[in-house]
C-alpha positions in Angstrom: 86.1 110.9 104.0 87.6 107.9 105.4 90.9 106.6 104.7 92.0 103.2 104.6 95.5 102.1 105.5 97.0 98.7 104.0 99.6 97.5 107.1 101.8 94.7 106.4 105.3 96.0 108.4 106.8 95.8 105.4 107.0 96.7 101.4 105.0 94.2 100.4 104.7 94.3 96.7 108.7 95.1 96.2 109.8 92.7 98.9 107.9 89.9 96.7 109.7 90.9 93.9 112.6 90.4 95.7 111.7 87.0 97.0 110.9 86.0 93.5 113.4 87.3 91.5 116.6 88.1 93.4 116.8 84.9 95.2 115.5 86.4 98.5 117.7 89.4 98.6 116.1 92.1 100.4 116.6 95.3 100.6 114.8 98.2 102.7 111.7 96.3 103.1 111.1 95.6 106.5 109.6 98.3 108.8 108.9 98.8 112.8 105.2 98.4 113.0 103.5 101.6 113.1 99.6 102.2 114.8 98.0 104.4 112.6 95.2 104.5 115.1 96.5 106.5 117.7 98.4 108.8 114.8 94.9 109.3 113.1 93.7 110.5 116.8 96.8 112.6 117.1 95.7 114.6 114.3 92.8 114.9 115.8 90.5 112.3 113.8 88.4 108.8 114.1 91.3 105.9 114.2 90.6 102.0 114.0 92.8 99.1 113.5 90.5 96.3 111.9 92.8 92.4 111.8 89.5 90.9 110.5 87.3 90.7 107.5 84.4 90.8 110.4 86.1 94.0 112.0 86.7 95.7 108.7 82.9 95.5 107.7 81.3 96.3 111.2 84.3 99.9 110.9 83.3 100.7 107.4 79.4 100.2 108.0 80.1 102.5 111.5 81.8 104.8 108.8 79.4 104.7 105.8 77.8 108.5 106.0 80.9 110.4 108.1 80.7 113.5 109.9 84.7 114.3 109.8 87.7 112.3 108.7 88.6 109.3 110.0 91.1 106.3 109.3 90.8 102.5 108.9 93.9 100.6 109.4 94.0 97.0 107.7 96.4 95.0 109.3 97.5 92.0 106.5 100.2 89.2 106.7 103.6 90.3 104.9 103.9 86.8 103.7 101.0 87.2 101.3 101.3 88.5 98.1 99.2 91.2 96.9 96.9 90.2 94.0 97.3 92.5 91.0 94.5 92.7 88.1 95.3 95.1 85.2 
């Protein structure tokens, strides 16, 4: 199993709600970055922070037939907004 973890430092789909709607009004969006890497290894799994489309590929190809559990952290820029299909 491996788990992917979107990181932004933030809220991101609320606090663009908030940019767009309540004139820039946030509200509890902003969070201390957190390394999920070394909390992944804590609990005793496989932990990788990937801040490239190039780095995200080579972890999930390293992670394509997994022994144990391990954890991909995406890092991605709060500033973007989060494309939603329905």
């Amino acid at each position: 199993m491996v788990i992917l973890v979107l990181n932004n430092d933030v809220l991101g789909r609320i606090k663009h709600v908030q940019r767009d709607f309540y004139q820039e009004k946030y509200i509890s969006t902003d969070f201390s970055h957190v390394d999920f890497s070394p909390v992944a290894k804590g609990f005793g799994t496989r932990g990788s922070t990937a801040r490239t489309l190039e780095e995200l590929k080579n972890f999930l190809e390293m992670e394509k037939y997994p022994k144990d559990p391990s954890v991909i952290e995406i890092i991605s820029d709060p500033r973007e907004s989060p494309i939603l299909r329905f």
